[in-house]
N, C-alpha and C positions, 0 to 999 in steps of 0.2 A: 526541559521541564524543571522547576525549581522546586525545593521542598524548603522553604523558611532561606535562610541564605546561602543555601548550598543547593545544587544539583547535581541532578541522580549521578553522574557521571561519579561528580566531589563524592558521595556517598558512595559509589560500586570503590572506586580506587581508595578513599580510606579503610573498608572493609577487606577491601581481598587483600591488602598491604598488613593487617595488624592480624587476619589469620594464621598467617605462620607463626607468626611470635606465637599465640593463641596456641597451636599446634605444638610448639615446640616446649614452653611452660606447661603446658599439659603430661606431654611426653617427659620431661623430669621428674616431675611429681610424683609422677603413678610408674616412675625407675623403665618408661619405654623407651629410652635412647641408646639401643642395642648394645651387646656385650662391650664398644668401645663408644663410652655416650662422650669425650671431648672430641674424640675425631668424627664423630658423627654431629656435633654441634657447627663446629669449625665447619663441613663439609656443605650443612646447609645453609647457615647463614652466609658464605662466600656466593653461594647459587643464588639467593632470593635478592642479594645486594646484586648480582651482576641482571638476570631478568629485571629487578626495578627499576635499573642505569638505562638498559635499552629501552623498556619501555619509555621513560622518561625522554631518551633522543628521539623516539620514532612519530613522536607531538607534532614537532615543527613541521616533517617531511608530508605529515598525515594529511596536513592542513595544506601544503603546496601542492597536495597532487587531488587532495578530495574536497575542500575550501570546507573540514571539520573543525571550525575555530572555536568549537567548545572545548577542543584538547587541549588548547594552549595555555589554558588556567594550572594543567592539569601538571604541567613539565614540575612545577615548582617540590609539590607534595612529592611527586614520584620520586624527585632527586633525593630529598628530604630522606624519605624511608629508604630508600638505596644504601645513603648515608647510614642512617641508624642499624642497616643491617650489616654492614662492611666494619661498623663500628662494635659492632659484640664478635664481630669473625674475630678481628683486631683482638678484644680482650679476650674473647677465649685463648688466644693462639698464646697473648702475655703471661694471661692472668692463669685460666687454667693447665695449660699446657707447661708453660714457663714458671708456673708461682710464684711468678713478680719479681725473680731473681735478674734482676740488674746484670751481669756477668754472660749468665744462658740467654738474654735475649738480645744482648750485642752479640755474642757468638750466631746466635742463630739467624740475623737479622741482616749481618754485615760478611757470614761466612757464607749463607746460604743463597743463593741468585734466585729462585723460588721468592723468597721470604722479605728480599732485597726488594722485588719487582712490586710486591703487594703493599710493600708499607709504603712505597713511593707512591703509588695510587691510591690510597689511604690518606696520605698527607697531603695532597689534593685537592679529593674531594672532603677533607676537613675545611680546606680553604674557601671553596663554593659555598659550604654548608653555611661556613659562620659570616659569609659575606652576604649569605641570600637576602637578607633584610632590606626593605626600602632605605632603611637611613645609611646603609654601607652602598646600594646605589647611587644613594644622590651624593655621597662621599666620593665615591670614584669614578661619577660620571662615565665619561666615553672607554676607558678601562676596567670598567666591571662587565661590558660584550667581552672585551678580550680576555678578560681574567675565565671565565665562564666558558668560553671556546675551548678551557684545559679539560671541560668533561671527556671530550672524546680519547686528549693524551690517557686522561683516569680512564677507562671504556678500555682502551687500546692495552695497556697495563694489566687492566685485572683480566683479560682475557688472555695476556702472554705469561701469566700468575699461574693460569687457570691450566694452560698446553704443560708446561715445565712440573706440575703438579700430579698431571697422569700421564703416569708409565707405559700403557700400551695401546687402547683405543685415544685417539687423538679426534675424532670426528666431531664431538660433541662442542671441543673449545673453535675446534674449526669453524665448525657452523657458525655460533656467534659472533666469531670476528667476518666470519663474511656477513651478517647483519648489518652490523658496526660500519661498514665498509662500504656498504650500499647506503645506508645511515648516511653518512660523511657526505657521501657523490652527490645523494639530492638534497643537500644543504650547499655546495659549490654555487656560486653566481651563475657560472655558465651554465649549468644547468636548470637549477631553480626556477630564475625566469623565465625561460622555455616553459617549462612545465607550468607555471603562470598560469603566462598566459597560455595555453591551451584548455586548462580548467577554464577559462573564465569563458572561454569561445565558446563548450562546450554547454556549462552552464546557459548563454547567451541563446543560445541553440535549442536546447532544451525547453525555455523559458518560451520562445519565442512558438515552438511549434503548442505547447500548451494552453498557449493563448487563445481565448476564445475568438472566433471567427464572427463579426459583427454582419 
């Protein structure tokens, strides 16, 4: 269903995507960003940038196993705000944490394997960001699938950011990269197509038994 040039989809994912920021500029304001409000910024905006990453990979898979081809609009936006959240993680961790000192954030940047892992998946999905444009497509042609295929390296990253990050339950980054992981497998050729076509047989099948009986 469409509402003017977007559909309900485009409108549920721009909504739930711009309510944490929502949540979070709220929570400053009114001083709710618990007793340590940069580690508790850094904390969430690295969370809501890695859920929008996944989200955003689980589009294509969605669509090979359920033939949901409304999702696929959808990959673009999700990246997008992924980005935009991985990008205030970024300047908090410089700007607030580091206060911009040049010095402390090669130290912490280039001493730290943590810190190391995240700005490489950072630096990135900077790259996908600024290339997502039609005119950087039609520029790099058959090399913007390739260039773009690095989501998963960025995926793969901020989720080895994420394990290296906590010190004692591990479960949680776990999980994700087994997402990520399963992500990946039904995006493979060998696989994908299989799964295809079996959607479509299944569709066909479907289709066919609903048919009315003349």
């Amino acid at each position: 269903m469409r509402l003017g040039k977007w559909t309900w989809w485009q409108i549920v994912i721009h909504v739930g995507a711009l309510l944490p920021l929502s949540k979070i500029i709220w929570d400053f304001w009114f001083d709710q960003l618990t007793v340590n409000p940069i580690q508790e910024l850094t904390l969430r905006t690295g969370w809501y940038a890695l859920v929008l990453l996944i989200l955003s990979l689980a589009c294509t898979p969605l669509n090979t196993l359920f033939g949901w081809r409304q999702l696929l609009p959808l990959r673009k936006p999700l990246g997008l705000y992924a980005f935009m959240y991985a990008a205030l993680h970024f300047l908090t961790f410089v700007g607030l944490d580091y206060g911009l000192d040049p010095a402390l954030i090669w130290e912490a940047t280039f001493e730290k394997r943590y810190a190391l892992v995240g700005f490489s998946a950072f630096v990135i999905l900077l790259a996908l960001a600024v290339t997502s444009t039609q005119g950087w497509q039609r520029r790099l042609r058959k090399n913007w699938k390739r260039l773009h295929r690095g989501v998963y390296l960025a995926a793969a990253l901020v989720i080895v950011h994420f394990y290296m990050l906590v010190k004692a339950d591990v479960r949680e980054p776990l999980a994700y990269g087994a997402v990520v992981a399963v992500l990946l497998l039904l995006r493979t050729t060998w696989l994908r197509k299989p799964l295809g076509r079996l959607r479509n047989q299944f569709a066909a099948s479907r289709k066919k038994q609903e048919a009315p009986v003349s």
